[in-house]
TIVO-2410 file (N, C-alpha, C; in nm, 3 decimals):
# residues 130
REC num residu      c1      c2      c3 atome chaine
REC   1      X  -0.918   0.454  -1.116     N      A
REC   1      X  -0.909   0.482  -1.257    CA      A
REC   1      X  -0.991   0.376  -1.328     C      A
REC   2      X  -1.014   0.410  -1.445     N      A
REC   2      X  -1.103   0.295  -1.467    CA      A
REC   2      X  -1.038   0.220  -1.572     C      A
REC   3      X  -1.079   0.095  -1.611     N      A
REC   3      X  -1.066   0.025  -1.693    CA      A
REC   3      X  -0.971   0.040  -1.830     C      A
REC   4      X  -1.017   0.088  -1.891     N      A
REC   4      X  -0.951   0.128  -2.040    CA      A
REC   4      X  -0.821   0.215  -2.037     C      A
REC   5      X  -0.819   0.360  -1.908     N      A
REC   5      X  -0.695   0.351  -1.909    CA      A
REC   5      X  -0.614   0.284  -1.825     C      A
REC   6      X  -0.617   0.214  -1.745     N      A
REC   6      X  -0.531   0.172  -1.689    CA      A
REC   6      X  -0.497  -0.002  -1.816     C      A
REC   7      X  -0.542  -0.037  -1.838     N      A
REC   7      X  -0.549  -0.112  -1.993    CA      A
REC   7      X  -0.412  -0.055  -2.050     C      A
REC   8      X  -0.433   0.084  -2.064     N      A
REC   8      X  -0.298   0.172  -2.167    CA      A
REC   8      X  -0.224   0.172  -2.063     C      A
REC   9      X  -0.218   0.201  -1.985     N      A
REC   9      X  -0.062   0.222  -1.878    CA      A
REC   9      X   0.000   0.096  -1.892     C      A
REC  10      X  -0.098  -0.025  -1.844     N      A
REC  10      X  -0.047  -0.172  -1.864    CA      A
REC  10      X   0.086  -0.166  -2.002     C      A
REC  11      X  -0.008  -0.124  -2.122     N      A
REC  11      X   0.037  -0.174  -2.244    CA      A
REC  11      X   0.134  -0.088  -2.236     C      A
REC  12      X   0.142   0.023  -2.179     N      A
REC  12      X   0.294   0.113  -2.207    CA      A
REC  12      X   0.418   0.037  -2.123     C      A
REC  13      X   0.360   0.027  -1.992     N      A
REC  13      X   0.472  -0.026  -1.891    CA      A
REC  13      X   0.539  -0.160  -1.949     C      A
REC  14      X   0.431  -0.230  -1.997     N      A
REC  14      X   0.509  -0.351  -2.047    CA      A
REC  14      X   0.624  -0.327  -2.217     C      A
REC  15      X   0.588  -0.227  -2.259     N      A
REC  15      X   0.649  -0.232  -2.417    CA      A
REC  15      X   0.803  -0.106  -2.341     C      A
REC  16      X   0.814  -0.083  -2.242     N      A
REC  16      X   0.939  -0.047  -2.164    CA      A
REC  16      X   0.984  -0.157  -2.116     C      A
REC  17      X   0.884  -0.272  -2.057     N      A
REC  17      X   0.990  -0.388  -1.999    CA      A
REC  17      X   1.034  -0.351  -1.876     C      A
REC  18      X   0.825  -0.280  -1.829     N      A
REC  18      X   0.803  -0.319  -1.644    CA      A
REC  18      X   0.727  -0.430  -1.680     C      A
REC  19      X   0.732  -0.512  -1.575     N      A
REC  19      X   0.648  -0.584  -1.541    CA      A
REC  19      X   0.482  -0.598  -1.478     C      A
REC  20      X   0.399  -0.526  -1.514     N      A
REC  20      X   0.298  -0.464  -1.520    CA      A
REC  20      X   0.174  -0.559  -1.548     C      A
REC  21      X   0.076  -0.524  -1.443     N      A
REC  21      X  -0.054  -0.595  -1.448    CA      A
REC  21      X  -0.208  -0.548  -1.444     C      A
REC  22      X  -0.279  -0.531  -1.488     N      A
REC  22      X  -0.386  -0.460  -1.437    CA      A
REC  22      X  -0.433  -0.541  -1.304     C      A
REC  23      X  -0.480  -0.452  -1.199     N      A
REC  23      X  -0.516  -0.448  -1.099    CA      A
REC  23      X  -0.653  -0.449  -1.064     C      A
REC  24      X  -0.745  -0.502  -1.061     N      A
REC  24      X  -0.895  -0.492  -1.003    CA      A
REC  24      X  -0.911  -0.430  -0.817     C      A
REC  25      X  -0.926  -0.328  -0.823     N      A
REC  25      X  -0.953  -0.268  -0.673    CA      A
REC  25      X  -1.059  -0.301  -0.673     C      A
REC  26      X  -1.195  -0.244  -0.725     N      A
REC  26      X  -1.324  -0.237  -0.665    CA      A
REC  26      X  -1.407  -0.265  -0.789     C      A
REC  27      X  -1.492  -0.259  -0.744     N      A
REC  27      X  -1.617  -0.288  -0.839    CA      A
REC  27      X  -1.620  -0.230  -0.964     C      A
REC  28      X  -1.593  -0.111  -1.004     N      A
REC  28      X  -1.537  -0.013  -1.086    CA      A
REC  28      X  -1.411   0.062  -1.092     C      A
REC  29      X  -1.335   0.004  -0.988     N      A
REC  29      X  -1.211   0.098  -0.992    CA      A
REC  29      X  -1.066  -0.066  -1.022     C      A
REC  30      X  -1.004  -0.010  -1.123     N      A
REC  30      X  -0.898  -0.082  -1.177    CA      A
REC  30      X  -0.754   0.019  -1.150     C      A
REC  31      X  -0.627  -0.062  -1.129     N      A
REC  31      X  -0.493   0.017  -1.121    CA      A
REC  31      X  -0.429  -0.077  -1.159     C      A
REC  32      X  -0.307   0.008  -1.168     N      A
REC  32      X  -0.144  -0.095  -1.242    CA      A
REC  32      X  -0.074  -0.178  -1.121     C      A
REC  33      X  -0.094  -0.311  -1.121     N      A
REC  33      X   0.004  -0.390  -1.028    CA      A
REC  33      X   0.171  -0.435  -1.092     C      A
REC  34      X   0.279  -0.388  -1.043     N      A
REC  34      X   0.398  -0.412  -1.086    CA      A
REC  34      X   0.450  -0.501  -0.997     C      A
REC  35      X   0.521  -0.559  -1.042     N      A
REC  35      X   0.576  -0.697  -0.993    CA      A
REC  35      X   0.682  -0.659  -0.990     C      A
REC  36      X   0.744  -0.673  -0.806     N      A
REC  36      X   0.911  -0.642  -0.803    CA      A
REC  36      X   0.956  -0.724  -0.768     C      A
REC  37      X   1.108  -0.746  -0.824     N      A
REC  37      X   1.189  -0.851  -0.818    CA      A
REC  37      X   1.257  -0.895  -0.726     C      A
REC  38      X   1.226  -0.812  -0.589     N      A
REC  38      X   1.314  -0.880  -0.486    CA      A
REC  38      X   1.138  -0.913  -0.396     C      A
REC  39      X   1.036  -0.999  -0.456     N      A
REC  39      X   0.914  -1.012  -0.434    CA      A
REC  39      X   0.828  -0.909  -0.351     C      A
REC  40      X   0.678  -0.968  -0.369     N      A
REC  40      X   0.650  -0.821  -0.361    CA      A
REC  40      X   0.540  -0.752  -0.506     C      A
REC  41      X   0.469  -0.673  -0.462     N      A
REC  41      X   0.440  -0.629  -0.564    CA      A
REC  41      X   0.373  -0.481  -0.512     C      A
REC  42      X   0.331  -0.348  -0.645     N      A
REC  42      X   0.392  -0.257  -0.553    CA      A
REC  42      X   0.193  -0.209  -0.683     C      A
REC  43      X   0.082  -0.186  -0.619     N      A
REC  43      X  -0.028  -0.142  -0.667    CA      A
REC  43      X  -0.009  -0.008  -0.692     C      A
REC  44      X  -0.067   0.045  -0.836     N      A
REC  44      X  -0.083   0.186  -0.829    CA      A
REC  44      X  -0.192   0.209  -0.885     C      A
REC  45      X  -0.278   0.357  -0.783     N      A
REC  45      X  -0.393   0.390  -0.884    CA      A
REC  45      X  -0.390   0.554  -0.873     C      A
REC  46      X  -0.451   0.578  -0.926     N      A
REC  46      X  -0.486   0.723  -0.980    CA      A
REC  46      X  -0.637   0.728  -0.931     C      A
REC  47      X  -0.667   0.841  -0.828     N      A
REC  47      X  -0.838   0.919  -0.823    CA      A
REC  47      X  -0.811   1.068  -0.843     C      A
REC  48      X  -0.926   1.089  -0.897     N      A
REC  48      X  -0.903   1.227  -0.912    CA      A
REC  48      X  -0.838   1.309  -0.852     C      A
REC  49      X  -0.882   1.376  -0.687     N      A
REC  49      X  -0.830   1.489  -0.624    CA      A
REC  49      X  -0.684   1.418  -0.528     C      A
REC  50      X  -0.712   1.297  -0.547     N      A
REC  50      X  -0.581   1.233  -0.486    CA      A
REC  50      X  -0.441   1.211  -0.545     C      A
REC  51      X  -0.416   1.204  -0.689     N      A
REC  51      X  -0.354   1.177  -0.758    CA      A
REC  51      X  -0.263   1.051  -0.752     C      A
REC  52      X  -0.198   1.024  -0.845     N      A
REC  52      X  -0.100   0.906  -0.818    CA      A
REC  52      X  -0.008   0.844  -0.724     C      A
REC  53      X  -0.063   0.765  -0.703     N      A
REC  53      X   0.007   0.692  -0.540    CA      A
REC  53      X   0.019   0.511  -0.517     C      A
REC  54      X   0.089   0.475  -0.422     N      A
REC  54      X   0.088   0.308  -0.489    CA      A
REC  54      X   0.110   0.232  -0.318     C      A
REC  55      X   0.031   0.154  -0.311     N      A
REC  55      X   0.102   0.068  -0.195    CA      A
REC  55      X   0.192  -0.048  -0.245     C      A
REC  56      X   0.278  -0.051  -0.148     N      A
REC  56      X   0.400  -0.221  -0.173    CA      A
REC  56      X   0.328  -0.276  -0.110     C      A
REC  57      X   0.321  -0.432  -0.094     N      A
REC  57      X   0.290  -0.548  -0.083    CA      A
REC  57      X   0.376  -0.624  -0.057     C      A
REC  58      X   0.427  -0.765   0.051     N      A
REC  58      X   0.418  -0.822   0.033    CA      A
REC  58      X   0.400  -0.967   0.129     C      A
REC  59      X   0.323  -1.083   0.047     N      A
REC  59      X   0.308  -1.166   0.114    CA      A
REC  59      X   0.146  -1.136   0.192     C      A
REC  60      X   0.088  -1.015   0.073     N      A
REC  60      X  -0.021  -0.970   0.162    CA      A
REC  60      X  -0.017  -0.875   0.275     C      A
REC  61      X   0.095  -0.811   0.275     N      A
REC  61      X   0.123  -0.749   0.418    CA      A
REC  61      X   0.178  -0.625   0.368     C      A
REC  62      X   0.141  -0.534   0.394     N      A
REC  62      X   0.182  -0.380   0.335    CA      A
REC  62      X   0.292  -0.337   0.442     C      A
REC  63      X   0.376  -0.313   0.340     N      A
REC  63      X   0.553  -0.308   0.358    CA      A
REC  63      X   0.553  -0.139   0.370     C      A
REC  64      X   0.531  -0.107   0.281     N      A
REC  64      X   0.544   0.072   0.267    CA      A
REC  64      X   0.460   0.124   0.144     C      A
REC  65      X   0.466   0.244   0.091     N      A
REC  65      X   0.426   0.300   0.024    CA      A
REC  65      X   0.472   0.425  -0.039     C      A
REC  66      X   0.444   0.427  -0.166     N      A
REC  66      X   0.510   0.557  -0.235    CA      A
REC  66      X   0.367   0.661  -0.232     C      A
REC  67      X   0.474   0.753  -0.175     N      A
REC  67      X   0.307   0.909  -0.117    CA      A
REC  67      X   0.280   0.970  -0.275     C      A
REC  68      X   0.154   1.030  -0.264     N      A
REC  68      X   0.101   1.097  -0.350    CA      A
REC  68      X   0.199   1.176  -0.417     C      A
REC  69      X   0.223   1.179  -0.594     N      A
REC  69      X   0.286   1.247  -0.660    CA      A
REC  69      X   0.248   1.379  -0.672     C      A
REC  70      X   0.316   1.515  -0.650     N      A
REC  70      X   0.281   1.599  -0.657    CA      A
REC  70      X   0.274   1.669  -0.814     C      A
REC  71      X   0.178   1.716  -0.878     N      A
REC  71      X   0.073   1.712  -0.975    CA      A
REC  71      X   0.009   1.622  -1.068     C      A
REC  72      X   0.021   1.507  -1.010     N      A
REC  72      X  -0.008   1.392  -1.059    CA      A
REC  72      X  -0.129   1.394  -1.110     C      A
REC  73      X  -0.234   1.484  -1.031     N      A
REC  73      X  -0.334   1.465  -1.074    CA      A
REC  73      X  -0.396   1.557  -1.281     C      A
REC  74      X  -0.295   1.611  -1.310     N      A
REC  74      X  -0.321   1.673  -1.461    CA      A
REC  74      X  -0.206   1.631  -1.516     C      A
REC  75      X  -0.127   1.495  -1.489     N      A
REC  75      X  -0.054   1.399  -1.600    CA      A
REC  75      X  -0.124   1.346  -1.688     C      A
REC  76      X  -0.062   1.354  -1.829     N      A
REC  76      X  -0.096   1.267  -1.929    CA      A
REC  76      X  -0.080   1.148  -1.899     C      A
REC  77      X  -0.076   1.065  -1.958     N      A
REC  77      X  -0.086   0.885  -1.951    CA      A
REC  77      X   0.078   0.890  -1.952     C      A
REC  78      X   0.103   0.959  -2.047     N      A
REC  78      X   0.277   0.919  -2.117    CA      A
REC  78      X   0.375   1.002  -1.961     C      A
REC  79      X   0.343   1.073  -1.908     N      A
REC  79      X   0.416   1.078  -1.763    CA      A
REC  79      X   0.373   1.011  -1.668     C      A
REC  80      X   0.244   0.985  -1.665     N      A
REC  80      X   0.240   0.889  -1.578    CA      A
REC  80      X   0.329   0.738  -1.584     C      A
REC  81      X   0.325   0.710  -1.721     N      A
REC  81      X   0.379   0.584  -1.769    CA      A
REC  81      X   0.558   0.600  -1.701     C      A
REC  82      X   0.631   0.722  -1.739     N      A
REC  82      X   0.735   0.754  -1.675    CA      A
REC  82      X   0.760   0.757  -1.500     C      A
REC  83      X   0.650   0.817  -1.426     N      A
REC  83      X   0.660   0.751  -1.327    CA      A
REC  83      X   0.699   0.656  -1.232     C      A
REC  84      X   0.587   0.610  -1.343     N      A
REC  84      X   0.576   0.456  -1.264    CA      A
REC  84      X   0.717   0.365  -1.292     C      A
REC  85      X   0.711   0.434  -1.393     N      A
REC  85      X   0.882   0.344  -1.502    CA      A
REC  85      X   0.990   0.343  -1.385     C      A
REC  86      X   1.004   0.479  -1.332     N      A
REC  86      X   1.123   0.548  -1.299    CA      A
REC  86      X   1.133   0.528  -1.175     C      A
REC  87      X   0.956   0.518  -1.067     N      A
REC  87      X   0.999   0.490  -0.905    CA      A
REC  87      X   1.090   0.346  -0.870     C      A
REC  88      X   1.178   0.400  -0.807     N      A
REC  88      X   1.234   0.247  -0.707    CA      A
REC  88      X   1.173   0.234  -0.566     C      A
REC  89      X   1.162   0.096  -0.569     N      A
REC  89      X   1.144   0.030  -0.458    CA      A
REC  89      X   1.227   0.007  -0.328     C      A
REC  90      X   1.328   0.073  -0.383     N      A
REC  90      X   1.445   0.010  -0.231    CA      A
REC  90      X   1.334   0.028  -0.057     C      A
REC  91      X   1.390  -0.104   0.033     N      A
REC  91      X   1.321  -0.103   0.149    CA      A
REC  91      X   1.354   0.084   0.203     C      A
REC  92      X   1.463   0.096   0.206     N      A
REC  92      X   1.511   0.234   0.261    CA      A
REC  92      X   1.429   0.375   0.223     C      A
REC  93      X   1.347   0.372   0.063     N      A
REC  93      X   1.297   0.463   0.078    CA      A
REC  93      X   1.126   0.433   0.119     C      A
REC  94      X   1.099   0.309   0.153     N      A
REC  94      X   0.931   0.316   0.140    CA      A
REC  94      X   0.909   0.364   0.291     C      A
REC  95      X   0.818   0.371   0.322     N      A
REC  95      X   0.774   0.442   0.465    CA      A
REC  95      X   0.629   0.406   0.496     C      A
REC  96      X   0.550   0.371   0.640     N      A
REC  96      X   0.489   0.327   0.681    CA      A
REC  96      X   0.376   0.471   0.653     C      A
REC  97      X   0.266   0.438   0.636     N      A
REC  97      X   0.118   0.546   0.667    CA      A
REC  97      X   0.140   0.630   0.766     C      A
REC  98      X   0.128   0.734   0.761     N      A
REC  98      X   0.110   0.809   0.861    CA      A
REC  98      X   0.070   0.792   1.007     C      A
REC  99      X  -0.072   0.683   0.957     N      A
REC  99      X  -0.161   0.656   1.074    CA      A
REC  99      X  -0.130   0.544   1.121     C      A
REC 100      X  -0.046   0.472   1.090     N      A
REC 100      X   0.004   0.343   1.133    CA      A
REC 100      X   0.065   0.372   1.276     C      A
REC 101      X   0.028   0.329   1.390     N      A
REC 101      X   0.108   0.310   1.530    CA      A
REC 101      X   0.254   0.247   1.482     C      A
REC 102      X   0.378   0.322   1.499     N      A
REC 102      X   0.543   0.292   1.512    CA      A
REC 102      X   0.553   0.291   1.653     C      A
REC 103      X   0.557   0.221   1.747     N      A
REC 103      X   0.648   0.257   1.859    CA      A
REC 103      X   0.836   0.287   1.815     C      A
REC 104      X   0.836   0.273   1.935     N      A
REC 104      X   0.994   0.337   1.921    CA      A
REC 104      X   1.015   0.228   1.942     C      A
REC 105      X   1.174   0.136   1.874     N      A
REC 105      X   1.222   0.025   1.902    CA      A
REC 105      X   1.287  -0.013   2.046     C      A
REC 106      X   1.297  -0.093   2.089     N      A
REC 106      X   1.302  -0.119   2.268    CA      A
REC 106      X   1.483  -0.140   2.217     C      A
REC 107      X   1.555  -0.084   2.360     N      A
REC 107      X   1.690  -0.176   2.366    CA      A
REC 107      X   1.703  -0.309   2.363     C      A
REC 108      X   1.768  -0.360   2.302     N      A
REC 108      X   1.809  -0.494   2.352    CA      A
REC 108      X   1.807  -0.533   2.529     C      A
REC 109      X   1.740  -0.662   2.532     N      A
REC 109      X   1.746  -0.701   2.678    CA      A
REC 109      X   1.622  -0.595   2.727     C      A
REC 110      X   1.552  -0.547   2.739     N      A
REC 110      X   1.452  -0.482   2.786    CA      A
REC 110      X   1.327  -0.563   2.769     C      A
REC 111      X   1.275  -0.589   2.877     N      A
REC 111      X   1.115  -0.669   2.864    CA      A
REC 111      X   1.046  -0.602   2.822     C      A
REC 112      X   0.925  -0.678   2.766     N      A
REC 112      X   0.843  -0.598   2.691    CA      A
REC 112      X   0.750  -0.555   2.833     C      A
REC 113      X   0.651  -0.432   2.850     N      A
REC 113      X   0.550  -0.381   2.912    CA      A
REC 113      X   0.440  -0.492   2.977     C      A
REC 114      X   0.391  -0.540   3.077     N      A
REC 114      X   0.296  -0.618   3.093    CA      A
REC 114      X   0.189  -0.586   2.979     C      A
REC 115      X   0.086  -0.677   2.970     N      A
REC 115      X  -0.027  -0.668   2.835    CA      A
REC 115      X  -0.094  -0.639   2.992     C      A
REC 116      X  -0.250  -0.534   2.962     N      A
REC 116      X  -0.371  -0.539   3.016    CA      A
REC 116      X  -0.477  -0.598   2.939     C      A
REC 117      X  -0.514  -0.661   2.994     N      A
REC 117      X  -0.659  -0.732   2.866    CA      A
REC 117      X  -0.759  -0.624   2.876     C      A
REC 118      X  -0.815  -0.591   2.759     N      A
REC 118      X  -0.865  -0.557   2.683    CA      A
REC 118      X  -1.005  -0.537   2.734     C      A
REC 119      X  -1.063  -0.557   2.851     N      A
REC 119      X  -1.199  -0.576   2.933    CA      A
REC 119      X  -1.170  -0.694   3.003     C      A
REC 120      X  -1.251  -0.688   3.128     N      A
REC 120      X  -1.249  -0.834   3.182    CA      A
REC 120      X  -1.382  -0.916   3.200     C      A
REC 121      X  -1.389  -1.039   3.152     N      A
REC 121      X  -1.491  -1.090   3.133    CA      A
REC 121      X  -1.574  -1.109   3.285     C      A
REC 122      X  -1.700  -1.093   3.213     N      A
REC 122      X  -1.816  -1.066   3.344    CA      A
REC 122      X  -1.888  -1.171   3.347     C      A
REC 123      X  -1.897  -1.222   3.443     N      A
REC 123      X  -1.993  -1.350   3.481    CA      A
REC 123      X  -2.143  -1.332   3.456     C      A
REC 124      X  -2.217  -1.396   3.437     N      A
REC 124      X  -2.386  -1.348   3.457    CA      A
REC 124      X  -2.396  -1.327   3.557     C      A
REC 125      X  -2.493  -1.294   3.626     N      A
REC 125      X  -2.553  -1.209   3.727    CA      A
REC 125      X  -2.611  -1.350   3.814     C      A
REC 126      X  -2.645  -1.450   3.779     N      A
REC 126      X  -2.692  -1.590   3.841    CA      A
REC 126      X  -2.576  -1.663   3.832     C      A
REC 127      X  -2.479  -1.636   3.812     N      A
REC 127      X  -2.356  -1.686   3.858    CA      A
REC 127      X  -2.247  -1.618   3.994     C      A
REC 128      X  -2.296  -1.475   3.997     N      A
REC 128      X  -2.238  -1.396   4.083    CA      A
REC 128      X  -2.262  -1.440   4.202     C      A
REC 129      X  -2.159  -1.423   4.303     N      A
REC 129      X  -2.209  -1.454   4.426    CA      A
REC 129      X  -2.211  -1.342   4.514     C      A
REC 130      X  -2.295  -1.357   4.638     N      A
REC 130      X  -2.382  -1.243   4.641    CA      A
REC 130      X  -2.308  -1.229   4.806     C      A
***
């Protein structure tokens, strides 16, 4: 989203008494950063065919995320502003990316899998013995 409105979402979220920041994503693209109180902070932006969506944060480390609002994308400012007002953060409802690898959690007392490395390093060829 660009600049100016996300400027107005700022100024709405805050005159409700969110805690609300503008956000610099990219070179041209700006979103609303909200600041949650059990730390943390939870980015939202708006693209066109994608519509409104937000990652949590924290400590730099993406916790979960709230999925794309469904018709988000032909909201006025003033529902969007409700939105954003209205999502909670509880850990219980955020949820990992789709594409994120979950294993399944191990029992207690169960070793973890041997590691295989990753390639094994190759000697030069004038080091090989022949």
């Amino acid at each position: 989203m660009d600049e100016e409105r996300a400027g107005r979402l700022v100024s709405s979220l805050r005159a409700r008494g969110v805690p609300a920041h503008l956000a610099h994503l990219g070179v041209y693209q700006c979103g609303v950063r909200v600041v949650l109180f059990d730390g943390g902070e939870a980015v939202w932006d708006i693209d066109g065919e994608l519509g409104l969506r937000a990652e949590v944060v924290e400590d730099g480390v993406l916790v979960g995320f709230v999925p794309h609002v469904r018709g988000s994308e032909d909201f006025d400012e003033e529902r969007l502003v409700e939105v954003i007002a209205a999502t909670r953060y509880d850990k219980e409802g955020l949820r990992l990316p789709p594409d994120t690898d979950n294993p399944a959690p191990r029992p207690p007392g169960q070793a973890l899998p041997p590691r295989r490395p990753r390639h094994t390093p190759r000697w030069p060829r004038w080091l090989r013995r022949r």
